[in-house]
N, C-alpha and C positions, 0 to 999 in steps of 0.2 A: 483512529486508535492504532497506536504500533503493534505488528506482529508480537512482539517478545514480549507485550503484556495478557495476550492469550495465552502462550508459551506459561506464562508465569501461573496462569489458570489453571492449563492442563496439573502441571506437576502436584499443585493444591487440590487437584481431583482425585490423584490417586492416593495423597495423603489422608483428604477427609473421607477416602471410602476406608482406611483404617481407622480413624479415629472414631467414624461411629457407626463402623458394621457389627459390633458389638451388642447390639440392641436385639439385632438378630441370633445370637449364637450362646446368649448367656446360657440359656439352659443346657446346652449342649458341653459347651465349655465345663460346667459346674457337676455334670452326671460324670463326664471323663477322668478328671482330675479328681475329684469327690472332695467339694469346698459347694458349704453352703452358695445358696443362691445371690446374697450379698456380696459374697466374696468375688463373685464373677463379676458379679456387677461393680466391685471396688477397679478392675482392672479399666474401665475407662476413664475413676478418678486418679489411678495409676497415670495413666495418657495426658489426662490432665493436670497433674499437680508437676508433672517434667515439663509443660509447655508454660507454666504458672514461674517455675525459676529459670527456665533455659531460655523461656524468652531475651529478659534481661541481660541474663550473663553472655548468652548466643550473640545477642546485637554488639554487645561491648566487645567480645573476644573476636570477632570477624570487622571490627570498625573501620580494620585500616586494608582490610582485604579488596582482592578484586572481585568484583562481585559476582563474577561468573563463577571466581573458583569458590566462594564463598557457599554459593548454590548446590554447587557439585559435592562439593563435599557432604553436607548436610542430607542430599538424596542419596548419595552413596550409603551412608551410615544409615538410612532409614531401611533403605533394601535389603544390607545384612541380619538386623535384629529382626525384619519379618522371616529370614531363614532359619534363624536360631528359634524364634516364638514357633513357627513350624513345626519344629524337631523336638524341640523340647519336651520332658513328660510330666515336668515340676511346675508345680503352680510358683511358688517363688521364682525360678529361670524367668518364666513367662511373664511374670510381675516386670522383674527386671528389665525384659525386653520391651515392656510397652512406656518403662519411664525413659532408657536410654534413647529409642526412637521417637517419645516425644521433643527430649533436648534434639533431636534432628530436626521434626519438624517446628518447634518452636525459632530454630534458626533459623531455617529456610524463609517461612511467615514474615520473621519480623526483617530480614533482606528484601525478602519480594513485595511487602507493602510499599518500605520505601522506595524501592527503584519502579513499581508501576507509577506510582505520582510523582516521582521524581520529573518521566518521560513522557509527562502531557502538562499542558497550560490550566492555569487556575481552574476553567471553567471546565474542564472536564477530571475532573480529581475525582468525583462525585462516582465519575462513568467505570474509572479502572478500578477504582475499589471492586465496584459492583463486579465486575469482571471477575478477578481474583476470588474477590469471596464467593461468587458464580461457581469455582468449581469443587467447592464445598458441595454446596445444593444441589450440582446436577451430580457428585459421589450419592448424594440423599434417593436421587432420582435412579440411577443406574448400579455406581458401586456398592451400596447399601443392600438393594435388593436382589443383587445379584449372590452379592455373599453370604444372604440366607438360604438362597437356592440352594449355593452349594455345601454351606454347611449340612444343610436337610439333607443332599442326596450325598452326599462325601465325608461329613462330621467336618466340626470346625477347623481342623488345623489346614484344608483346600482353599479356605477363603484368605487365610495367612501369606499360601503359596500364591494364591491369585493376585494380590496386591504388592507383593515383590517383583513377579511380570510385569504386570502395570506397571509400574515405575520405570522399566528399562528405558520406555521410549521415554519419556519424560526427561532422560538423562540427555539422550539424543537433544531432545528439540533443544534445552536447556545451555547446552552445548555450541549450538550452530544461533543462536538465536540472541542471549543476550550478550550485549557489553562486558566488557573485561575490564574496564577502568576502574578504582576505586572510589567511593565513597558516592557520592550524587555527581562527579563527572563535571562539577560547575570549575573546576580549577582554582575554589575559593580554600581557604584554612579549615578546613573542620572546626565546630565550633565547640569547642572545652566542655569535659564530661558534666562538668560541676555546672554550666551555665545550661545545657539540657536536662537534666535532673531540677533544675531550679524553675525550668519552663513547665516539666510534666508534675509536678509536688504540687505549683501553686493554686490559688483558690477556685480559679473558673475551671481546672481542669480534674480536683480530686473528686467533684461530685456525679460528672459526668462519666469516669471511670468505674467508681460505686455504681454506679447506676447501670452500667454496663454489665456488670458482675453479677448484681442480681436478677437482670434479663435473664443473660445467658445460664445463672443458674437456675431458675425456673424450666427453661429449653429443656436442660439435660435431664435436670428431676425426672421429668416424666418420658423423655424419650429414653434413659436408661431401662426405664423399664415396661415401656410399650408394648414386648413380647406377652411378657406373661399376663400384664393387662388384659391386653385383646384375646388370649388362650383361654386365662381361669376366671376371666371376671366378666366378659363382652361375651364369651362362648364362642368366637370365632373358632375355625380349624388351623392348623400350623401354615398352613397351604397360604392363609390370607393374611401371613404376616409379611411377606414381604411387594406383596398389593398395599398392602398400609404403608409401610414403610417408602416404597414408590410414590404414592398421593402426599406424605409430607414433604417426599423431596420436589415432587412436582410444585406444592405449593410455596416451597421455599427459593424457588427460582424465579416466580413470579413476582414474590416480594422483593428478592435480589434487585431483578429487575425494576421495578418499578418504586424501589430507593434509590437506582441509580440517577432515575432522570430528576428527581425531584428533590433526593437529599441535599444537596450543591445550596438550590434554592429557597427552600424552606426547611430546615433541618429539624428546627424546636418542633414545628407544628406535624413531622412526619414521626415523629420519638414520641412527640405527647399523644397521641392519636392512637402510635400502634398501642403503647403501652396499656393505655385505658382498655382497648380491645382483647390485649390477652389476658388481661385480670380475669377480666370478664366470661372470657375465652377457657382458660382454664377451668374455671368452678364448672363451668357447664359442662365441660366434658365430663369431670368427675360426676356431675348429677347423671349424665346420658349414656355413663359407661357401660350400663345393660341391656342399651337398646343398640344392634350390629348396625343399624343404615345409618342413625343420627350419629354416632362415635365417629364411622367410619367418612360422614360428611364434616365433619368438626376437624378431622388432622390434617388436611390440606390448608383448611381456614387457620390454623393455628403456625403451621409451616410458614404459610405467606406472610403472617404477624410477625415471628419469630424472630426471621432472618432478615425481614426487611427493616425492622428494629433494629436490629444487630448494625446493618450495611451503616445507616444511618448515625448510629453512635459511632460507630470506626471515623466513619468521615467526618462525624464531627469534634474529632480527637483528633485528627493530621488535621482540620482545620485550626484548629483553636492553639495546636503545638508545631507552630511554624518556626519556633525558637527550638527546637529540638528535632533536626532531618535526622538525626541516624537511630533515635529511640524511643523515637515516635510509635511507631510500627511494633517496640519489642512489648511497649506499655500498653497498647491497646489489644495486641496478642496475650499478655499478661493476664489483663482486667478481666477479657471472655475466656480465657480456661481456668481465672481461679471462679469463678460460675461454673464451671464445667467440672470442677473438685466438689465444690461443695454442691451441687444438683445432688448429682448422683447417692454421697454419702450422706446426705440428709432423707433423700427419699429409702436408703438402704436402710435407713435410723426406724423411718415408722412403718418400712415392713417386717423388721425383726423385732417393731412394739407390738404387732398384731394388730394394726389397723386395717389390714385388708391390704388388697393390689390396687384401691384409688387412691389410697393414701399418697402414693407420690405425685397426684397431679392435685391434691388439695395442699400439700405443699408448694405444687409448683404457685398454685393460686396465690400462696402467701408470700412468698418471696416476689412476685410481682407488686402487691399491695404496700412491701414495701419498697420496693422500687419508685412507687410513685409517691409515696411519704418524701422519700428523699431528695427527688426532683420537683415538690410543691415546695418543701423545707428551701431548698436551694435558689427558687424562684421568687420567692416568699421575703429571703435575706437579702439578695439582686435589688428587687426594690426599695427594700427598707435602706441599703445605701445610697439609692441614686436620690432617695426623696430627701437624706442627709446632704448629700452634695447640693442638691437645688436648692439657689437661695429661694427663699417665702417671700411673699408678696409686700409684705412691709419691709423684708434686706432691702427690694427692686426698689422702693420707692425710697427708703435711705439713700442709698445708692443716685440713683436718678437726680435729688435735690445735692449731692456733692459735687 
């Protein structure tokens, strides 16, 4: 595996330790500024609904760039709006900053998906994804938990400053580490916007997308609001939130990894498998959310479903969109934060109806349930056409006597 596709890891580590150290700090965030508990919690659909359009427009407005500079610049601008969300004392500023630093990291994402599988062979496409999306999960692991730490003994806006640090090396590595050429470096034409848009629109790949969308919105539902879960509804202590928050990232690295070796080769049967499990996975938690040992053995199990679902649909979206190398990466960055929009503001929905703090993981339940409506629907339609295409056994023997 090439250097510069770890490089491409790192930098997505200290991106996903902002994108969902949030989890940790809502209440913090929300006592400071004095904006309901929703509202704190809208600032990671803020993160998300900038990675939801900037994916898009990011991959297309950088198409013809080089790619190193392309990178750099997107980290650059992500480092600044963590200095400003820092300093700020306005919830709106702050809003602001978490959408403009998403259009950075939605850029960066939808660059660095395609240039990690750009700079490996077929068989290991499966590997750099996992890679990449790897330094998500281990931010789950480390910058996650780290950022509550410091929220707790600093208040939130330390954990702001900490992820603006993080990033400097990442500029470094970023720098000395990838290619400068543009585009995928093949020396072929780029292939016309209109003919990549025609690859990611058509039939085999809108449902896989959906389907993507309401995983990852499931994920977020209930990790946006995992704090006050495990506080006001588990009775854990503030102390054992970012213990929690460490065991989902743990278990979301595992899954990483163990989508990587597998996804390549079995893709439908590692999608259909997790999904079934987090359906599952979820309602249970919400049933167990009063007892501290089984909750707390349920988030790593669901971490590893989560994101190893996720690896799996990614890779199987640059698989299937081989007719689309440059926006490949911005659509399938697309698909999982508009999941990551609507998580969060749907579970925000049925705690401001007063269904309690499980309310967002019996949403997450549901949004799974539909998930897999969509992916039976979809497998359901696959056959009903190929058993049109197969002639029947009286065409064969028509046939046969001509």
């Amino acid at each position: 595996m090439p250097i510069a596709v770890y490089v491409l890891g790192l930098a997505v580590f200290a991106q996903g330790t902002s994108e969902f150290m949030l989890s940790g700090l809502v209440s913090g965030i929300a006592a400071d500024l004095d904006v309901p508990l929703s509202a704190a919690g809208l600032l990671t659909s803020a993160f998300a609904v900038g990675m939801v359009v900037g994916a898009p427009l990011m991959a297309l407005s950088s198409r013809t760039w080089p790619r190193r500079r392309a990178l750099l610049l997107f980290l650059a601008v992500f480092v600044a709006v963590h200095v400003v969300g820092a300093l700020t004392p306005s919830y709106g500023v702050l809003l602001a900053t978490r959408f403009v630093g998403a259009l950075a990291n939605a850029g960066f994402w939808a660059v660095a998906l395609t240039t990690a599988v750009s700079m490996v062979p077929d068989r290991l496409k499966g590997r750099a994804t996992a890679v990449v999306v790897g330094g998500v999960t281990i931010a789950c692991v480390v910058g996650v938990p780290a950022g509550a730490v410091l929220g707790e003994r600093w208040g939130w806006r330390s954990a702001f400053w900490a992820v603006a640090i993080v990033s400097l090396p990442a500029v470094l590595a970023v720098l000395r580490s990838i290619p400068g050429g543009r585009g995928t470096d093949t020396g072929a034409a780029p292939v016309p916007v209109r003919d990549e848009l025609r690859a990611l629109t058509g039939p085999r790949l809108r449902p896989v997308l959906l389907t993507m969308a309401l995983v990852q919105g499931a994920t977020f539902c209930t990790f946006s609001y995992l704090e006050p879960l495990l506080t006001r509804e588990t009775g854990l202590g503030a102390g054992w939130v970012p213990v929690s928050l460490a065991l989902f990232g743990a278990g979301s690295l595992a899954g990483v990894t163990v989508a990587g070796r597998f996804a390549d080769a079995r893709p439908v049967a590692v999608v259909a498998t997790g999904m079934t499990a987090l359906a599952l996975g979820w309602a249970a938690l919400a049933l167990a959310a009063g007892r501290p040992a089984l909750a707390l053995a349920l988030i790593p199990l669901l971490g590893m479903l989560a994101f190893g679902t996720g690896t799996a649909l990614i890779t199987r979206v640059l698989g299937l969109a081989s007719g689309a190398p440059t926006l490949a990466g911005a659509f399938s960055t697309t698909a999982f934060n508009l999941g990551a929009t609507v998580g969060p503001w749907a579970g925000g929905l049925a705690l401001d109806a007063g269904f309690g703090y499980r309310a967002p993981v019996w949403v997450s339940a549901l949004l799974m349930v539909l998930a897999l409506f969509v992916a039976a629907t979809t497998a359901k339609g696959r056959r009903s056409r190929a058993g049109e295409r197969r002639p029947s056994a009286v065409q064969r023997s028509a046939r046969g006597r001509l």
